[in-house]
C-alpha positions in Angstrom: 5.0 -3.2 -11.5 2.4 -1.2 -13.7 3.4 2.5 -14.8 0.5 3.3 -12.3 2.1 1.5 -9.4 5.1 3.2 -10.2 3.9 6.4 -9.9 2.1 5.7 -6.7 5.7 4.7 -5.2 7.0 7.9 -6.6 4.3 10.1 -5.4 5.1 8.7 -1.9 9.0 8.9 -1.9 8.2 13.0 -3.2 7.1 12.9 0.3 10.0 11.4 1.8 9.8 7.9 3.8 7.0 7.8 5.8 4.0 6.8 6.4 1.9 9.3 4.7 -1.7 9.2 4.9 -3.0 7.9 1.8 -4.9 11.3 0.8 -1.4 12.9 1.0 0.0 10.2 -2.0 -3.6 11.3 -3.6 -3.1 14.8 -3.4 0.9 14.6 -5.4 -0.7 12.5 -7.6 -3.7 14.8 -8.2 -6.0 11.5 -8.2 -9.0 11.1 -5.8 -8.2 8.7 -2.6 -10.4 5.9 -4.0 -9.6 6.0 -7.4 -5.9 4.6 -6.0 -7.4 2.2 -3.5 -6.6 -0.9 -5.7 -3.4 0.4 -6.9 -2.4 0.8 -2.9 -4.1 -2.6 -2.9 -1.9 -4.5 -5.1 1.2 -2.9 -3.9 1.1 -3.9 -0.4 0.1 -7.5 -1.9 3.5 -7.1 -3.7 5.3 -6.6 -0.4 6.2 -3.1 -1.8 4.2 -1.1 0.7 2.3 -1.4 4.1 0.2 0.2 6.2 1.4 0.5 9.6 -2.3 2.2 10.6 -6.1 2.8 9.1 -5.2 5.3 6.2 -1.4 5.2 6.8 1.2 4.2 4.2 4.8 3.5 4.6 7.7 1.5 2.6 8.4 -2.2 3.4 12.1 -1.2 2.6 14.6 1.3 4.4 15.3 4.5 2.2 13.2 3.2 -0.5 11.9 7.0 -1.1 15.6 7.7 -2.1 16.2 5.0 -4.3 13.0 6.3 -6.0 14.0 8.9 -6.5 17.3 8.4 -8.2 15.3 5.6 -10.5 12.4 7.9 -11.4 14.2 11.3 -11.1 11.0 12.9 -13.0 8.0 12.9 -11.0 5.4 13.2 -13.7 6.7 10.3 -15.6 
């Protein structure tokens, strides 16, 4: 994955496992919603996320969130 994709998974598990709307993920991020619209893209082509409704975002994996955050304990990395 790229540092950006990353992020975007650890901007999600900050808000524990889901889904989160996808302006939620923007808003940790401090990004605008469309700016991350291809980084959101390529993750769910990955298999690493999906999007269980319009706008919604959740982990393909149980407890992902968790294991996020024990691999990327600093948000802002």
């Amino acid at each position: 994955m790229t540092p950006l994709e990353k992020k975007y998974l650890r901007a999600m598990a900050e808000l524990g496992g889901g889904p989160h709307r996808s302006g939620d993920i923007a808003d940790v991020m401090q990004r605008e919603v469309r700016s991350l619209a291809p980084t959101r893209a390529k993750l769910i082509s990955k298999g690493m996320i999906w999007s269980p409704s319009h706008g919604d975002t959740a982990f393909t994996v149980p407890l992902f969130d968790a294991f996020m955050k024990r691999a990327i304990p600093d948000l802002n990395v």
